[in-house]
C-alpha positions, -999 to 999 in steps of 0.1 A, spaced: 158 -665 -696 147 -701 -682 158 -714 -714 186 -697 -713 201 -710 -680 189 -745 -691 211 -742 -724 240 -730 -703 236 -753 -678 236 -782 -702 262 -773 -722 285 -769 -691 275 -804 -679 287 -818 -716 317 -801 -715 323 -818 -677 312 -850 -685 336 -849 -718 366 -836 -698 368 -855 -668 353 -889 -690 327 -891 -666 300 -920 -673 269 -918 -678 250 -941 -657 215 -943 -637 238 -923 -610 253 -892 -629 225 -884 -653 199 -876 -629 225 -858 -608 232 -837 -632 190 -830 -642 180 -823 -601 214 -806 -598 200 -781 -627 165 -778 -615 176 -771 -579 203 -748 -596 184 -728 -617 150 -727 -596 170 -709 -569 188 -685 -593 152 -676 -612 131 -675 -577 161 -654 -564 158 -625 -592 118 -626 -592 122 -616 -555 150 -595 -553 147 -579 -589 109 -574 -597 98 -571 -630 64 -559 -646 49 -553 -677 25 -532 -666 33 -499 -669 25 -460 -680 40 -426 -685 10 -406 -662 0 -371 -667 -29 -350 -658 -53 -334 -672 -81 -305 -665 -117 -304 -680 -118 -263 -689 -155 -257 -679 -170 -220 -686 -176 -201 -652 -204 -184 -665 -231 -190 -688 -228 -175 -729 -220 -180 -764 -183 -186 -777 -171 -161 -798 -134 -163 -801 -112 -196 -797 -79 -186 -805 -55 -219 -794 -47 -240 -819 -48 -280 -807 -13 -293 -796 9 -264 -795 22 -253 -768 6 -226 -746 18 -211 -715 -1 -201 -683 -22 -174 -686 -23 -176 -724 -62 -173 -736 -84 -201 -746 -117 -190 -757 -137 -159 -756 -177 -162 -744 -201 -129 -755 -192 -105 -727 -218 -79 -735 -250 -89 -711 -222 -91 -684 -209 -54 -698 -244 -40 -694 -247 -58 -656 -213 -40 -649 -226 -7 -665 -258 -9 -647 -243 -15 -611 -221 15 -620 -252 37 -622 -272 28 -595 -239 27 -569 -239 64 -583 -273 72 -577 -271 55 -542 -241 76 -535 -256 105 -544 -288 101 -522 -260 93 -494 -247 126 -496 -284 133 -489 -290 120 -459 -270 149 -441 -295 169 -456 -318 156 -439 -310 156 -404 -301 189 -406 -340 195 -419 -355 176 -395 -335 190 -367 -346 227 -380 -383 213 -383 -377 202 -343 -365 237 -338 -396 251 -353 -420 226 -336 -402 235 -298 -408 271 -303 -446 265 -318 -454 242 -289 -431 267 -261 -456 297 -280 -489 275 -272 -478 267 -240 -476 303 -228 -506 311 -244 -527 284 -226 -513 294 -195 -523 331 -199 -559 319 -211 -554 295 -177 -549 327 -159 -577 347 -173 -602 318 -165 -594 318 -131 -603 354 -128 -637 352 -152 -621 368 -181 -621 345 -205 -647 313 -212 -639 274 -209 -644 268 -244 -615 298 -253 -595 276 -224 -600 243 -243 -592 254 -278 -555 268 -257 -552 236 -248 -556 215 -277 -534 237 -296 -509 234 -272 -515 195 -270 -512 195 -309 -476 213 -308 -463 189 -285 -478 156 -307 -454 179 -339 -426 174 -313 -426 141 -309 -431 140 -349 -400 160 -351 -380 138 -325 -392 109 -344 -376 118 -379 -347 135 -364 -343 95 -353 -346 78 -382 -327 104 -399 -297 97 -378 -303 54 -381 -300 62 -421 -271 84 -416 -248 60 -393 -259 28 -410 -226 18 -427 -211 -12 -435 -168 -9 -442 -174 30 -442 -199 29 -466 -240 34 -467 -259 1 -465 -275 8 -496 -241 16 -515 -218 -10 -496 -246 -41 -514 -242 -25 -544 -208 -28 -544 -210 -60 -537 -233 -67 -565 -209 -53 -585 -178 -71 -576 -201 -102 -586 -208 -88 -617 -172 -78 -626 -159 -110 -616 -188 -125 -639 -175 -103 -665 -137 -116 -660 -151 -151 -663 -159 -148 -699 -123 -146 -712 -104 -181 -703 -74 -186 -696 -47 -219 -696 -41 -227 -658 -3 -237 -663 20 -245 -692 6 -271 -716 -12 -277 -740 -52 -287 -755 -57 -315 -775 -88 -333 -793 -101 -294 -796 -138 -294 -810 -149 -263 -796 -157 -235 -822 -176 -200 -821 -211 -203 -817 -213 -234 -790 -232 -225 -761 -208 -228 -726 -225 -237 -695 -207 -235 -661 -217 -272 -654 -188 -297 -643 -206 -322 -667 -202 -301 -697 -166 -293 -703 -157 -276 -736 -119 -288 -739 -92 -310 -719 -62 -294 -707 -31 -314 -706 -1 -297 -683 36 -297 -692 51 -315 -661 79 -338 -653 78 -373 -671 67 -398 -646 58 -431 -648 35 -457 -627 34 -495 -627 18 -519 -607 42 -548 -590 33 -581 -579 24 -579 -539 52 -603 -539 84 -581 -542 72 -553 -521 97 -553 -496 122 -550 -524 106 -517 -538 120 -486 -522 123 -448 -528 159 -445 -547 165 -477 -561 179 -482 -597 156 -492 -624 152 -502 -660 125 -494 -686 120 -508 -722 93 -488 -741 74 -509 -766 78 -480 -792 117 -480 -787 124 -520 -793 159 -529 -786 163 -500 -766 174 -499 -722 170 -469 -710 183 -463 -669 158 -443 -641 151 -452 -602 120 -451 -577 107 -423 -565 79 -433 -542 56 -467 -535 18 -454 -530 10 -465 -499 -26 -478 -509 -39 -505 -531 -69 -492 -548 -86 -528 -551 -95 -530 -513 -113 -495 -504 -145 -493 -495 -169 -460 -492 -194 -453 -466 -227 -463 -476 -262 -482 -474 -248 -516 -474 -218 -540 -453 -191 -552 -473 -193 -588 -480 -169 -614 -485 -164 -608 -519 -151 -572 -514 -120 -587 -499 -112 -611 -530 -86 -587 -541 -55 -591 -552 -40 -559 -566 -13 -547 -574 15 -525 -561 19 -485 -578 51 -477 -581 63 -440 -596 98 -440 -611 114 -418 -635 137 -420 -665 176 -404 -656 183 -410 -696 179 -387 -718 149 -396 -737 139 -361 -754 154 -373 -789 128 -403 -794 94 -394 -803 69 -405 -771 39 -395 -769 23 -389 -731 8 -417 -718 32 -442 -737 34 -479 -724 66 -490 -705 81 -522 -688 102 -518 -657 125 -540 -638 135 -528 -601 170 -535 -588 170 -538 -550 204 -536 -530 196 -575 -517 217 -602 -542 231 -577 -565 251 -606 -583 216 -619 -594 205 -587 -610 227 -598 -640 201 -623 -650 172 -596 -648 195 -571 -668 200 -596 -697 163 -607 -697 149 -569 -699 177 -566 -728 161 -595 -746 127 -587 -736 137 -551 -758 145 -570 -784 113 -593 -788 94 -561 -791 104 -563 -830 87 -593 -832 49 -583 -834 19 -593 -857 -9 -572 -869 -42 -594 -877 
């Protein structure tokens, strides 16, 4: 583009100096050179500030690592790499039968626990009949000490028959504390409830929900539209739940949108809705129209993370760039891009739009040079 201006500039002084027969002298030559420089300097400055370019840019997208939530063998990967799946669509399969049998086995036990629930009614009521018992033994050898008591006082009977009443009668009273005791804990085992539900049976069922959701875990599924790629997992690999040890990457079907980094420079002159340009490398001699969407409002070359050491002077000899997410208007489906493609943008702020013609024809012949390429 500078050469550009210089030719144009050039030729228009030619065709001045030939129409008006002006002279060239020590006086009219160098006028004509500083009058270019100062000319053309302020033009090029102008669109560098008010037009930013870069060449460094990227179509984003995300991806997810697809880790195993439990631990087992995969039998079953029925996704083929690069076509398109949609949410909820299966990915692999891991062995599910020793998470069957833990299913099966909580299943028998919450029965069994149930059933011994049911018990527990059972009993109370026996241990309250075996208090009933023990009142009327111990009301029986209470009356019969007392009448032994009686016949003692008057000479009938002898203090050893007197004792044996009364250690019978202190023996029924020790079996109705007994009772009273296991009428107690009867009760405890009976009200103990957690939700409704018996102690014993309510952690069961919580075992079990473990193990069912354990058991769900073996059958994975896409988390949104898109597709897998690079797929190297096959029947037989061992799947750990261990974020290190992913088994496939999951690319989601979004939007299109594109990041690149601007000069610190131009920032005030990169806002949320303003027009932009972007030349793909793949497409040379292709324009194609889109806008801003956002400015991120953090430059990743200056944080800093808590930890055992001060930042020094060097952490602050940054000088990144500014991210920038626009997206394409045109219609771009036709051409073949891959995600992830490489991009060039130029920015057109509302601030000297008559300078933004210089910036459109230097992107247009920036499209072009992308023909021109060599391959060592």
């Amino acid at each position: 583009m500078d050469l550009l201006l210089i030719l144009t500039y050039a030729a228009l002084c030619i065709a001045l100096f030939k129409t008006f027969n002006i002279p060239l002298n020590k006086w009219t030559v160098p006028t004509a050179v500083l009058g270019g420089v100062v000319l053309v300097g302020t033009l090029i400055l102008l669109m560098n500030y008010n037009h930013p370019y870069t060449q460094i840019g990227n179509q984003v997208f995300s991806t997810t690592p697809i880790v195993s939530g439990v631990r087992g063998r995969v039998v079953e990967v029925p996704v083929e790499p690069n076509q398109p799946l949609k949410q909820g669509d299966v990915l692999f399969k891991i062995d599910p039968v020793p998470y069957q049998a833990a299913v099966d086995k909580l299943k028998a036990q919450i029965k069994e626990a149930s059933q011994g629930a049911l018990g527990l009614e059972a009993k109370l009521q026996e241990a309250e009949a075996a208090l009933a018992k023990a009142v009327a033994e111990r009301d029986k050898a209470q009356r019969e000490f007392n009448r032994y008591q009686r016949g003692f006082d008057k000479g009938a009977f002898t203090e050893q028959q007197l004792d044996t009443r009364r250690q019978a009668f202190k023996a029924a009273e020790a079996t109705v504390k007994v009772a009273n005791t296991n009428i107690e804990q009867a009760q405890i085992a009976l009200d103990s409830e957690i939700g409704g539900e018996n102690t014993t049976v309510a952690g069961l069922l919580a075992d079990l929900r473990k193990a069912e959701f354990n058991l769900e875990q073996t059958t994975v599924y896409a988390p949104t539209d898109g597709f897998a790629t690079q797929l190297a997992l096959r029947p037989g690999v061992m799947a750990v739940p261990l974020p290190l040890a992913p088994v496939m990457t999951f690319v989601h079907t979004e939007e299109l949108v594109y990041t690149a980094a601007f000069r610190q420079n131009s920032l005030q002159r990169l806002k949320s809705g303003f027009e932009a340009e972007f030349i793909f490398r793949a497409l040379p001699g292709k324009v194609f129209k889109g806008e801003v969407i956002d400015v991120l409002p953090a430059i990743a070359e200056s944080q800093f993370q808590a930890r055992g050491a001060l930042v020094g002077t060097e952490a602050l000899r940054t000088s990144g760039r500014v991210f920038v997410t626009l997206k394409v208007t045109d219609d771009i489906d036709q051409y073949q891009l891959p995600m992830g493609t490489a991009v060039e943008v130029a920015v057109y702020s509302d601030s000297f739009t008559h300078v933004s013609i210089m910036r459109k024809v230097l992107i247009r012949m920036k499209s072009w040079q992308n023909y021109l390429y060599l391959d060592h």
